[in-house]
C-alpha positions in Angstrom: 9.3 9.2 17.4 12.4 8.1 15.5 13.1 8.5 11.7 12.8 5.4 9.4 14.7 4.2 6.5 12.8 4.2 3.1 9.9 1.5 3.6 10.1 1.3 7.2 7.6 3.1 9.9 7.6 4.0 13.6 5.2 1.6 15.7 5.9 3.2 18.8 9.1 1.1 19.8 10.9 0.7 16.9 11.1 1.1 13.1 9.4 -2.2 11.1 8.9 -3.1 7.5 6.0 -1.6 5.7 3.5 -3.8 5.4 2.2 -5.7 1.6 -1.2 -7.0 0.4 -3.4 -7.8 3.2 -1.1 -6.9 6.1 -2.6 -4.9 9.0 -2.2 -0.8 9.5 -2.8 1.2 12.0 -2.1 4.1 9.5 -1.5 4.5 5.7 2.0 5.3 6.6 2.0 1.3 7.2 1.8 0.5 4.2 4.0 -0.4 1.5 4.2 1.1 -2.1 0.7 2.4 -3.7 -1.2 0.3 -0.9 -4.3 2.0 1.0 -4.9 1.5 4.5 -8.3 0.4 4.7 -10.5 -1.0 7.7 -6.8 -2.0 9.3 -5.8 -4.1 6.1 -3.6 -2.9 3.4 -5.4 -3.3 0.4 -5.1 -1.9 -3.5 -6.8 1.7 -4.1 -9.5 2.3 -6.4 -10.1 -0.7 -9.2 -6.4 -1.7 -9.0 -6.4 -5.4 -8.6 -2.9 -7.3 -6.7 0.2 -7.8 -8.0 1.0 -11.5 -6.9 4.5 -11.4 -8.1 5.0 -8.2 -5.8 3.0 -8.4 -2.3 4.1 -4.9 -2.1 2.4 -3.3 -5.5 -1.4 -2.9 -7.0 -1.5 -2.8 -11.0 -4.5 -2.0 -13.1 -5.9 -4.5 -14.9 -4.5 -5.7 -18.4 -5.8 -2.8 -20.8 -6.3 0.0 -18.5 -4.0 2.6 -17.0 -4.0 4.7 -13.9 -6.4 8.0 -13.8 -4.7 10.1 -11.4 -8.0 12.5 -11.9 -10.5 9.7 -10.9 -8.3 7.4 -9.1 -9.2 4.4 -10.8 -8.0 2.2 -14.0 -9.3 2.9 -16.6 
């Protein structure tokens, strides 16, 4: 294993790019900013719906805020 710059990971051969909205993971480490790992597809956490100006970033909807207690917007 090899140590990775900030927003890169280890796939075995060689340090990559996290991955945004929809791109595949092996791991959570795969994925970039506040995306989950899900089913092999990074995808935004709790109710947090996509960014489209950022591939990399999940915001709340207009309104709401992040509840680190609950891990959803709210």
């Amino acid at each position: 294993m090899c140590d990775c710059q900030a927003g890169q990971f280890w796939d075995g051969q060689r340090c990559i790019d996290q991955h945004t909205f929809n791109g595949t993971c092996p791991g959570q480490y795969a994925c970039s900013s506040n995306l989950l790992c899900f089913l092999g597809h990074c995808i935004c956490p709790g109710n947090m719906i996509w960014n489209n100006t950022s591939p990399a970033d999940c915001e709340c909807p207009v309104g709401t805020t992040w509840n680190s207690v609950s891990n959803l917007c709210s």
